[in-house]
C-alpha positions as CSV (number, residue, x, y, z in Angstrom):
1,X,-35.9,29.8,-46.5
2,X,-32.7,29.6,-44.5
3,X,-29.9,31.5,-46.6
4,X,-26.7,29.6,-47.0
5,X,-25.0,31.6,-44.5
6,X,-27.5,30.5,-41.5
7,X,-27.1,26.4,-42.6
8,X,-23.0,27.0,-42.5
9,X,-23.3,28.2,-39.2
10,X,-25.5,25.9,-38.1
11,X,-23.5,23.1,-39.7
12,X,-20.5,24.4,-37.8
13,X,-22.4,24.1,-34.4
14,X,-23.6,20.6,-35.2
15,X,-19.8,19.8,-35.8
16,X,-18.7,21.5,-32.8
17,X,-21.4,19.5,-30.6
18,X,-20.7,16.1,-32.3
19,X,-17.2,16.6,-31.1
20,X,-17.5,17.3,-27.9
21,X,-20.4,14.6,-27.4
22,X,-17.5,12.3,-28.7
23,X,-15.3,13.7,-26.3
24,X,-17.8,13.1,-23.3
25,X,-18.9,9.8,-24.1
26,X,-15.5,8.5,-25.2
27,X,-14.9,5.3,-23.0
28,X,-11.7,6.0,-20.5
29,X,-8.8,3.6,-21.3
30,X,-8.1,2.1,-18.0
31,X,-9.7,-1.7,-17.7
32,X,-8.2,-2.4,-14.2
33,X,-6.2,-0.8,-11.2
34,X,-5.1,-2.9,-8.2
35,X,-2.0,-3.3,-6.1
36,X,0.2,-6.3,-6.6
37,X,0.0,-7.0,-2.8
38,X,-1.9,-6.0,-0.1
39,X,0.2,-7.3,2.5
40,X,4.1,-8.5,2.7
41,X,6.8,-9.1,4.5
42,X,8.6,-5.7,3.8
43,X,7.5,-2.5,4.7
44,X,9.3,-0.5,1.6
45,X,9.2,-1.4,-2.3
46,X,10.4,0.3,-5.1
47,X,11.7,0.1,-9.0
48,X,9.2,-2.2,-10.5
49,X,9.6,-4.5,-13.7
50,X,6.7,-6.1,-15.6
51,X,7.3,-8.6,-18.3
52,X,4.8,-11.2,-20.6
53,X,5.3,-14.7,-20.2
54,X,3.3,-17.5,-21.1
55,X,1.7,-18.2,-17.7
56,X,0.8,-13.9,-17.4
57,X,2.5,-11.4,-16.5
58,X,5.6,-11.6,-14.1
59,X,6.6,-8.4,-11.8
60,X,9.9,-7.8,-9.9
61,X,10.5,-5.1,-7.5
62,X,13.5,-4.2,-5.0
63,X,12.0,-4.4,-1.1
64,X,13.0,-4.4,2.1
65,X,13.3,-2.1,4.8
66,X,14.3,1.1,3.1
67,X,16.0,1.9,-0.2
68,X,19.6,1.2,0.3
69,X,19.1,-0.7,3.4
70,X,20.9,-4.3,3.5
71,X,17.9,-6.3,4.0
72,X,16.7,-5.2,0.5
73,X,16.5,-7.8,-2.1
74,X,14.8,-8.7,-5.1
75,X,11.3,-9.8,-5.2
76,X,8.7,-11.3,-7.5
77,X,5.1,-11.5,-8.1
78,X,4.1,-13.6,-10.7
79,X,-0.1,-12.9,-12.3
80,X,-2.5,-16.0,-12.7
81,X,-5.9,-16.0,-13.5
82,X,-6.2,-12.6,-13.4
83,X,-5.3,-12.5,-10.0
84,X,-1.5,-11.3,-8.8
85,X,0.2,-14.2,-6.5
86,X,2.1,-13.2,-3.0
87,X,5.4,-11.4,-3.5
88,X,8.4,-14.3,-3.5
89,X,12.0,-13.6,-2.5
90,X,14.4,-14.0,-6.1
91,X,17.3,-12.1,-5.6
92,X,19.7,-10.9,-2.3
93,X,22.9,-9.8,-1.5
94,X,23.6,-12.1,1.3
95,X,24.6,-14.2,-1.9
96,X,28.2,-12.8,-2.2
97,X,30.1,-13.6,0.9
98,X,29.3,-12.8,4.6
99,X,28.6,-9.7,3.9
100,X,24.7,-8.3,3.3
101,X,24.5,-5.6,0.5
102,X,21.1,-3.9,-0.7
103,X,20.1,-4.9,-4.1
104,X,19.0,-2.8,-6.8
105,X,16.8,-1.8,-10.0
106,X,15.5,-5.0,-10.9
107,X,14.9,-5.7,-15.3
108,X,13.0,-8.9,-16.7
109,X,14.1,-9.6,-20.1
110,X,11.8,-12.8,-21.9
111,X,14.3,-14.7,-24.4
112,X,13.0,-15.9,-27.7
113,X,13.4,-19.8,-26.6
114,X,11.2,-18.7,-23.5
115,X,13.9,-18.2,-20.8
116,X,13.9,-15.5,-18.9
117,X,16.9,-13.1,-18.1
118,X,16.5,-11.5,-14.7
119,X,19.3,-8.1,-14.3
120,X,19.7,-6.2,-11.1
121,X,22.2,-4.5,-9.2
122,X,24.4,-5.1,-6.1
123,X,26.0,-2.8,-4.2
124,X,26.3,-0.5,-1.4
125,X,24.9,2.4,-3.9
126,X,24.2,3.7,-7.7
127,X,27.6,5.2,-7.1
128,X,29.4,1.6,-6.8
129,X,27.3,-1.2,-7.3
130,X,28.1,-4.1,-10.1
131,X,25.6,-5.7,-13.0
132,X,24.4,-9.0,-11.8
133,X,21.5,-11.6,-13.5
134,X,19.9,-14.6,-13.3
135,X,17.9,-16.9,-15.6
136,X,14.2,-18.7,-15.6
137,X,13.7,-21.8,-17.8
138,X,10.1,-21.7,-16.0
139,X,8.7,-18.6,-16.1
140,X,9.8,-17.0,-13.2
141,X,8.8,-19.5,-10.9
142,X,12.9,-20.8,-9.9
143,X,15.8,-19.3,-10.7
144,X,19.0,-20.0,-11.7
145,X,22.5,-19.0,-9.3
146,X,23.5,-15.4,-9.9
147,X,26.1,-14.6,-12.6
148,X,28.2,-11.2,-12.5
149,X,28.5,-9.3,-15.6
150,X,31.5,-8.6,-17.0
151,X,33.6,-5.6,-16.0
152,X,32.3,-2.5,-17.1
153,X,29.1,-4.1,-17.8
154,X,26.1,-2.8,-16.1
155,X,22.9,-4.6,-18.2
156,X,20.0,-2.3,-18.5
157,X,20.2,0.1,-15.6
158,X,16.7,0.6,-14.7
159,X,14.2,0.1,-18.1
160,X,13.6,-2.9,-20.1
161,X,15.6,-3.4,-23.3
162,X,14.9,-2.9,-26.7
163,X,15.7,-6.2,-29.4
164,X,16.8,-5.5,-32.7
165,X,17.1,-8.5,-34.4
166,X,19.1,-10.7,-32.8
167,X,20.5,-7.7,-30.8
168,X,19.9,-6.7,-27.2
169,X,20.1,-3.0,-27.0
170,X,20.1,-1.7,-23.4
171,X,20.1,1.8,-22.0
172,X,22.8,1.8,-19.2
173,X,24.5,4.9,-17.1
174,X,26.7,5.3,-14.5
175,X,27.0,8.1,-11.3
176,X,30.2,8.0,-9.7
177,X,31.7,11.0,-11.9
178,X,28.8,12.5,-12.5
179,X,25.0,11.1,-14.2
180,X,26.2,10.1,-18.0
181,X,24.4,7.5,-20.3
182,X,26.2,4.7,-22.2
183,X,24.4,2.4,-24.4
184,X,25.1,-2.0,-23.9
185,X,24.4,-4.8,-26.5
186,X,24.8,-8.8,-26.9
187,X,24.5,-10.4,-29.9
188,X,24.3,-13.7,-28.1
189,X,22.1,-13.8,-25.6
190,X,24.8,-12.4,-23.1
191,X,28.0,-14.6,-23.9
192,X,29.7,-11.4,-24.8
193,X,29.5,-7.9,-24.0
194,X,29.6,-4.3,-26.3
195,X,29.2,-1.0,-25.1
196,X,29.3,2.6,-26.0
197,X,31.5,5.2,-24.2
198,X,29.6,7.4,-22.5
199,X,27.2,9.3,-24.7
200,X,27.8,13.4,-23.0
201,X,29.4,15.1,-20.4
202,X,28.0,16.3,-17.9
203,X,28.7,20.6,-18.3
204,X,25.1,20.4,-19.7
205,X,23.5,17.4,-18.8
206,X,23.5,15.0,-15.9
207,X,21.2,12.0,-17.8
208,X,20.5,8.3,-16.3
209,X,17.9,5.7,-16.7
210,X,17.5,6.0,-20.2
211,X,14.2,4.7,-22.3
212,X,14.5,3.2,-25.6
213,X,12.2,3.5,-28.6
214,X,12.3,1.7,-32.3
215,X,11.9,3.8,-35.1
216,X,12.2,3.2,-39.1
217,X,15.3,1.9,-40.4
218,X,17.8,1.3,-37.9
219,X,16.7,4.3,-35.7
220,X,16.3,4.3,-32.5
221,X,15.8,7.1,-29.4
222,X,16.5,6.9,-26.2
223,X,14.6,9.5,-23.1
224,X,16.2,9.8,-20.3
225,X,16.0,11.1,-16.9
226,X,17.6,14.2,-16.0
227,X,18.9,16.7,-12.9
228,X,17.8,20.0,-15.0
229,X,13.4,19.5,-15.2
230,X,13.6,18.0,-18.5
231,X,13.4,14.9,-20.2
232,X,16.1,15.0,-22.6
233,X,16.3,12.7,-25.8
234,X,19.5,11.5,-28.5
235,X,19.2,9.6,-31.5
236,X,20.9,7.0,-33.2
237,X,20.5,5.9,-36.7
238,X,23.0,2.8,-36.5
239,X,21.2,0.3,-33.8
240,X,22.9,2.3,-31.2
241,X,26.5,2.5,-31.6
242,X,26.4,6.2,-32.1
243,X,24.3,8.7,-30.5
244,X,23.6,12.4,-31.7
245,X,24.1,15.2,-28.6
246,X,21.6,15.3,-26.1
247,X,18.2,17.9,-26.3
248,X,15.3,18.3,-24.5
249,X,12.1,17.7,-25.5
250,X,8.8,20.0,-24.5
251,X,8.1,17.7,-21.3
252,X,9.2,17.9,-17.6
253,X,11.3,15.7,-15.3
254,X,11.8,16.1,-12.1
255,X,14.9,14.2,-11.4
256,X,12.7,11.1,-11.3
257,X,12.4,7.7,-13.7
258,X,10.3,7.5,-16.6
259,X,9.3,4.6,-18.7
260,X,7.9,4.0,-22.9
261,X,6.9,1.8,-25.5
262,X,6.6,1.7,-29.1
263,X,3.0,0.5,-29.5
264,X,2.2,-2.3,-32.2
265,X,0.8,0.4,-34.5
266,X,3.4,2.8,-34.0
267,X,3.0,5.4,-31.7
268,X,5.3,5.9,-28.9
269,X,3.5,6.0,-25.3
270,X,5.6,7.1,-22.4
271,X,4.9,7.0,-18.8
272,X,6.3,10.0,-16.4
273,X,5.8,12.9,-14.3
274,X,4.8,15.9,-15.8
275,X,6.4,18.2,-13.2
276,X,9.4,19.7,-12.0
277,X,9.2,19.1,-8.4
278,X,8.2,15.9,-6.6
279,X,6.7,12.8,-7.8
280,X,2.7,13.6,-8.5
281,X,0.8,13.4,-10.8
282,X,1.6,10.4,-13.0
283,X,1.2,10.7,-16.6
284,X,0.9,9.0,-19.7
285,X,2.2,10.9,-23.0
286,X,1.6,9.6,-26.9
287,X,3.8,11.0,-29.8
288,X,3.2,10.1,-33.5
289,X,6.7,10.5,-34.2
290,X,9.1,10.7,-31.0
291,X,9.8,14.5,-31.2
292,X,6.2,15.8,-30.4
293,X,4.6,14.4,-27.3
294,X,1.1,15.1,-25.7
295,X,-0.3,14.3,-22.5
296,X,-3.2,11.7,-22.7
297,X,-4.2,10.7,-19.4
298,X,-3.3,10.9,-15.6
299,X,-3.0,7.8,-14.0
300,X,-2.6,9.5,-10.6
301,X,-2.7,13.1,-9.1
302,X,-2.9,13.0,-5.2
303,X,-0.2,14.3,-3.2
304,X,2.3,11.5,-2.6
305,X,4.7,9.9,-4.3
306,X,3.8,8.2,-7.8
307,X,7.2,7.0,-9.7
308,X,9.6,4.8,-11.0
309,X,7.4,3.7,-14.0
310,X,7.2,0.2,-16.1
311,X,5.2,-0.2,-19.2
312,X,4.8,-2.7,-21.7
313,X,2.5,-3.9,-24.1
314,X,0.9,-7.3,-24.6
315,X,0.2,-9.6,-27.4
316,X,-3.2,-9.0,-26.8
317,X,-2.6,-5.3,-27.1
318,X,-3.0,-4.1,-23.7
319,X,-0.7,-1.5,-22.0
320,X,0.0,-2.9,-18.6
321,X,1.9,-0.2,-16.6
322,X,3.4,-0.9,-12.8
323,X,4.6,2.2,-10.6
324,X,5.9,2.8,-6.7
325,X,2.9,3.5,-5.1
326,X,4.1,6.0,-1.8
327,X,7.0,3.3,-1.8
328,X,4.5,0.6,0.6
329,X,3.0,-1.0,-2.6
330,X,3.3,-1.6,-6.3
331,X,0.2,-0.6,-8.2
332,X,-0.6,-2.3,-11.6
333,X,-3.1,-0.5,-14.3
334,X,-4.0,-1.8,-17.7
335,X,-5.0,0.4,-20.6
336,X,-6.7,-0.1,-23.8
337,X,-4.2,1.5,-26.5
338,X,-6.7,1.9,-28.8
339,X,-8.7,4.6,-26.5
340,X,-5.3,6.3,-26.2
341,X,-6.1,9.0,-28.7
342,X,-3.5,12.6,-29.2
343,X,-5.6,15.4,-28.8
């Protein structure tokens, strides 16, 4: 007969095989990949946005002949029928006077009463442009005339805004003395403006682009971009009006945008590059609690240029991410949440 120590072992093995037979036949998590266009009339694109509205999803994206060129303005593609329409002209800086000026960093907020805020920037560069948005009662389909926010007032610099209640919390920063985060809310709907004063100096850190995140209570954390190879976090346990110092956490930046969600049951998922130098691969990171984060799949890993990450997540429950695809294209990929699994 087998002594006890021969059936533990080979109870261990079993184990070991039944894992790994899990891990082999686990089904991956992406359901689609395409490009929002094929062809357009722009040969550059950057800085997408992706938001839910009742008709499907709505992208916008800054395009034109180059980044910081003054033919760039803001475009739009709007999703029907599974199928992403041609891109559509929303936003441009020929708007404001004689004068052409490249626009910016497009963000797509949905309203509760189903409007739509659209926030972009105009402006020679990061260095001096101005907050500027524009409203949908449709959709995304028209669009109202653009509105300048208030002095001082950028909206959400480059990621999508986090609601807290009745609050719209949105990461800002500013570059002309250096990269430093502030934090911006309305109470009502964008009739009046708060903000923080910047959150750092910059001795330490230069930080923009930040990514916000909901946690228990009145918690929140923010990720941001930063000029040292590290994404860098802060905290706030007051809905944002104060911020703790800044510290990096154990993944990489390098000097390029990242994106993240709080998922419906929980988790945190965050979109970036994990590497120091240039813009390949593009990852997707989960974290059970904000302060440990593990990579869980590579959405690309070719040389080339794979950045500027959006992410959000359904009512259905999908994660649909958009990213600059070699700057020519935006690429859209949807992922099942539940097959993202930490190691």
């Amino acid at each position: 007969m087998p002594t006890s120590v021969h059936c533990k072992k080979t109870l261990s093995l079993l184990l070991v095989w039944s894992v790994l037979g899990a891990r082999v036949h686990a089904e991956p998590p992406v359901l689609q990949s395409q490009f929002l266009y094929e062809t357009a009339p722009f040969p550059a694109c950057h800085a997408a946005t992706v938001c839910e509205t009742p008709g499907g999803l709505l992208a916008a994206f800054f395009a034109g002949t180059d980044e910081g060129e003054n033919d760039v303005g803001i475009w739009t593609c709007r999703r029907q029928e599974g199928r992403w329409q041609s891109p559509v002209l929303a936003a441009e800086g020929l708007e404001f006077g004689s004068r052409r000026l490249p626009c910016w960093n497009p963000v797509l907020v949905p309203l509760p009463d189903q409007r739509l805020l659209l926030f972009y920037k105009v402006g020679p560069s990061p260095q001096s442009w101005w907050g500027m948005f524009k409203e949908s009662a449709d959709g995304g389909v028209s669009w109202t005339a653009p509105r300048r926010l208030p002095e001082g007032i950028l909206g959400p610099v480059r990621n999508k805004p986090l609601w807290l209640g009745s609050r719209l919390l949105c990461g800002s920063s500013t570059e002309h003395a250096g990269w430093r985060v502030h934090l911006e809310w309305t109470d009502d709907l964008g009739q009046t403006w708060s903000r923080t004063p910047a959150l750092h100096t910059t001795e330490r850190w230069g930080l923009i682009q930040p990514t916000l995140f909901k946690h228990s209570g009145d918690r929140v954390q923010i990720l941001c971009r930063s000029q040292q190879g590290r994404i860098v976090q802060l905290w706030s346990s007051d809905r944002g009006a104060t911020w703790t110092a800044p510290e990096p956490i154990d993944l990489p930046n390098p000097n390029s945008g990242i994106d993240g969600v709080t998922l419906a049951d929980g988790r945190h998922l965050l979109v970036y590059n994990h590497t120091e130098r240039g813009r390949s691969p593009l990852n997707v990171a989960l974290s059970d609690d904000g302060q440990t984060w593990k990579q869980v799949w590579t959405l690309e890993q070719e040389p080339g240029e794979f950045s500027y990450p959006a992410v959000i997540q359904t009512q259905s429950g999908t994660v649909e991410i958009l990213y600059t695809w070699n700057r020519r294209r935006i690429r859209h990929v949807t992922l099942e949440a539940a097959r993202l699994t930490l190691p």
